[in-house]
C-alpha positions as CSV (number, residue, x, y, z in Angstrom):
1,X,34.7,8.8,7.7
2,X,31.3,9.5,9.4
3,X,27.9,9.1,7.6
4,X,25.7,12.7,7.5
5,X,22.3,11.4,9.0
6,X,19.3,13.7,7.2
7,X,16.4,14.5,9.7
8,X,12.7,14.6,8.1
9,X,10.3,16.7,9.8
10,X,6.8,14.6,10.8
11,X,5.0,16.2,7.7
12,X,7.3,15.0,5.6
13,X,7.5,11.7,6.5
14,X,3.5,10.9,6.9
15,X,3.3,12.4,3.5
16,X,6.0,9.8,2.4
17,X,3.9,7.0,4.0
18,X,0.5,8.2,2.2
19,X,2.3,8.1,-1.1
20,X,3.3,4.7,-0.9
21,X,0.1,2.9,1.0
22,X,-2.6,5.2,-1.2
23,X,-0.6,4.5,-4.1
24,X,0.6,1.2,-4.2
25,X,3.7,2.1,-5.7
26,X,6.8,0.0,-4.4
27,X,9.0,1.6,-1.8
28,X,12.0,1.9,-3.7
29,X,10.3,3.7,-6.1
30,X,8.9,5.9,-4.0
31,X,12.2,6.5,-2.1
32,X,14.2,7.2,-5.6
33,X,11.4,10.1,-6.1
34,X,11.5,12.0,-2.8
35,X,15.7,11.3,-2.9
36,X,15.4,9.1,0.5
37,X,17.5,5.9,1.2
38,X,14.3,2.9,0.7
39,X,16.1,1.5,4.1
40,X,14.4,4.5,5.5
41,X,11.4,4.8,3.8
42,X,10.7,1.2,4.9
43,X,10.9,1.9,7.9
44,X,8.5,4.7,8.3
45,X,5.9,2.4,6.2
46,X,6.7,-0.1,8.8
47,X,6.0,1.9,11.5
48,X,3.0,3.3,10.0
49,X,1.6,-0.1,9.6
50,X,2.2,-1.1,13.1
51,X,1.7,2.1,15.2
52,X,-0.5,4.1,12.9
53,X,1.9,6.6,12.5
54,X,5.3,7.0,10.7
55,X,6.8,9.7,13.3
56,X,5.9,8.0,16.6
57,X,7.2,4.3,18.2
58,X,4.3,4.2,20.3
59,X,1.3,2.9,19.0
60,X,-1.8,4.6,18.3
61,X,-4.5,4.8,20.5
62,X,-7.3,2.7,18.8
63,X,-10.8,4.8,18.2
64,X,-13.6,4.4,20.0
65,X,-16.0,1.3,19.1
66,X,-13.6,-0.8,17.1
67,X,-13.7,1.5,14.3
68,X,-10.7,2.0,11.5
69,X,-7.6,4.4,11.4
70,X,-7.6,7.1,8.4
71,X,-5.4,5.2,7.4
72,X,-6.4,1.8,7.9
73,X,-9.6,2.8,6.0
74,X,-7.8,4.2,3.3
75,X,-5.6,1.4,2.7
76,X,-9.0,-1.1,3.4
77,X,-10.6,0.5,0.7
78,X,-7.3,0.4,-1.7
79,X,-7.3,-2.8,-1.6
80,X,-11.1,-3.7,-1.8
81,X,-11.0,-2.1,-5.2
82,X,-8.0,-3.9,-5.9
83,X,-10.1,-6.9,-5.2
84,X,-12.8,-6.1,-7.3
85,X,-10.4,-5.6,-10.1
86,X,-8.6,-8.6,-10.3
87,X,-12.1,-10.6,-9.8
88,X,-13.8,-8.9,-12.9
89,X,-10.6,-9.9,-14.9
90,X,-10.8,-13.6,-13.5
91,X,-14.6,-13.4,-14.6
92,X,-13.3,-12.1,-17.6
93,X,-10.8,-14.7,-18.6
94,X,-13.4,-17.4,-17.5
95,X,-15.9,-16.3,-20.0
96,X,-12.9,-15.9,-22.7
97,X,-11.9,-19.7,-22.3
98,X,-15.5,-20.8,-21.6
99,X,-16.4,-19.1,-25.1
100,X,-13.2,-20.5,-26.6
101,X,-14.3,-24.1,-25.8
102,X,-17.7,-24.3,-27.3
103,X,-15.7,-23.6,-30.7
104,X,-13.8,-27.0,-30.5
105,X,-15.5,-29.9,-31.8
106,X,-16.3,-32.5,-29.9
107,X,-15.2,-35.6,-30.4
């Protein structure tokens, strides 16, 4: 008993890949939705990450003058904002207990 291999066209799976870097959302997740195996799906993101493109082993040629991927800067900036996030929460949660402090007494 033989295993039927599915073939994805390139479009398919870069738009796989953007769902999951842009996103954030896990790969399995992301597989479950689009009805393809994670192994797979892990695989493109892999290749994506190190090659700058899910449909091609060879890497990307870099851009001129050091400067980021579309990709790259997409995920640069996902995770800048994700930064910023969880640091106005910490600030947050520092004034919270800071606040909640000066209302035990001393003593």
């Amino acid at each position: 008993m033989g295993s039927k291999q599915q073939k994805y066209d390139a479009e398919f799976r870069e738009g796989a890949v953007r769902i999951v870097i842009e996103t954030g959302k896990p790969i399995p997740e992301v597989a479950e939705d689009l009805g393809v195996h994670p192994g797979t799906l892990h695989s493109w993101v892999s290749r994506w990450r190190r090659n700058g493109s899910a449909s091609s082993d060879r890497p990307a040629p870099a851009a001129s003058g050091g400067r980021l991927r579309e990709g790259e800067r997409a995920e640069l900036e996902r995770l800048r904002r994700e930064m910023n996030e969880k640091n106005k929460r910490i600030r947050e949660l520092e004034r919270n207990v800071t606040s909640s402090n000066s209302a035990w007494p001393c003593g």
